[in-house]
C-alpha positions in Angstrom: 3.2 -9.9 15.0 1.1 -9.7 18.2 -2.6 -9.5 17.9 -4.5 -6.3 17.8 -8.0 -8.3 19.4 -9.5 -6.3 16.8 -12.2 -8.7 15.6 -11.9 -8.0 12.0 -10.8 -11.9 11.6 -13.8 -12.6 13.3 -16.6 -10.1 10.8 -14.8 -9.7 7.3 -13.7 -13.2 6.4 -15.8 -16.4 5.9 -15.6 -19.0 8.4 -16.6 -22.4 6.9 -16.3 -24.2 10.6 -19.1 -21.5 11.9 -21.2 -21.3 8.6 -20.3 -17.6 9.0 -20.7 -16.0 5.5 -18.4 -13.7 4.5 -18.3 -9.8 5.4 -21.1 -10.6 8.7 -20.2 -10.9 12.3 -19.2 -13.9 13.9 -21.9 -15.0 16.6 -19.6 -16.0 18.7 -17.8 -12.3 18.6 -18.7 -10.7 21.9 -19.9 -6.5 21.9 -15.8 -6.4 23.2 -14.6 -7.8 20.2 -13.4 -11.1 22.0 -14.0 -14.5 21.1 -17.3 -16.0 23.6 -16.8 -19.1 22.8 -12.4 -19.3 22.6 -12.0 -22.2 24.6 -14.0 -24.6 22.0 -13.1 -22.3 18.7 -12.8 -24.4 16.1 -9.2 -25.2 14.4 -9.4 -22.7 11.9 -10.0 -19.9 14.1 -6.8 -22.0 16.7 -4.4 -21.4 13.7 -5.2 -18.1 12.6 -1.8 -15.9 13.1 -1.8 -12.2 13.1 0.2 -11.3 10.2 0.5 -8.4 7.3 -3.0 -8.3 6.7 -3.6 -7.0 10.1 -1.2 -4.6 10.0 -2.7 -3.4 6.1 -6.3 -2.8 7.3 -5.7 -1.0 10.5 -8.4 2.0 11.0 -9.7 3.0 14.1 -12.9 0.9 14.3 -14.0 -2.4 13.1 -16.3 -1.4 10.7 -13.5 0.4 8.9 -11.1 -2.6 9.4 -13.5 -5.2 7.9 -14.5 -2.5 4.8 -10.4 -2.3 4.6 -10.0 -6.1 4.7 -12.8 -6.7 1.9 -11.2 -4.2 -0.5 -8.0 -5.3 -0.3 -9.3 -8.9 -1.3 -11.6 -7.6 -4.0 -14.6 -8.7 -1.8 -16.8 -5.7 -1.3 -19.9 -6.7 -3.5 -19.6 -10.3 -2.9 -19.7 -8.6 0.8 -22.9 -6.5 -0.3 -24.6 -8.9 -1.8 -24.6 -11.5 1.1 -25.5 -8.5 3.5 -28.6 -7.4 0.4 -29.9 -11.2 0.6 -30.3 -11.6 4.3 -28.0 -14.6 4.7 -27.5 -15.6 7.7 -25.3 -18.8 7.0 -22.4 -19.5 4.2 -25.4 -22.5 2.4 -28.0 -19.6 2.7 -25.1 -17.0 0.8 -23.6 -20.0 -1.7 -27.3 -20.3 -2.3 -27.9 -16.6 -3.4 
């Protein structure tokens, strides 16, 4: 499957390697959706293959793509909840 260059891989999932909590945006994710920094992206983000998932949670804009993504995992009030407590890193939200 080709990628979309969506950037819901990039907002709705956690990214341990870039203490990026779950459900928040990427820093790294530019206002095109692209990676800024996809030359030095850490491994996980290297490996990650466009696959049914992408396909599942297509909508029209990111915001519905990442609200699409979270439901389908069951993750919309763990989502909330890290978005409620202000955390800006995954130790801040594993904190909360």
């Amino acid at each position: 499957m080709e990628c979309t260059r969506c950037g819901a891989c990039c907002v709705a999932p956690d990214i341990a390697a870039l203490d990026k909590p779950l459900g928040l945006r990427c820093p790294h994710l530019g206002a095109d959706n692209l990676c800024t920094v996809y030359d030095r992206r850490p491994q996980v983000c290297r490996d990650y293959q466009a696959d049914e998932v992408c396909q599942r949670i297509e909508a029209p804009t990111l915001e519905e793509r990442v609200h699409k993504y979270l439901a389908l995992f069951e993750l919309t009030h763990e989502a909330e909840r890290v978005r409620q407590g202000g955390c800006s890193s995954m130790r801040q939200a594993r904190r909360g």
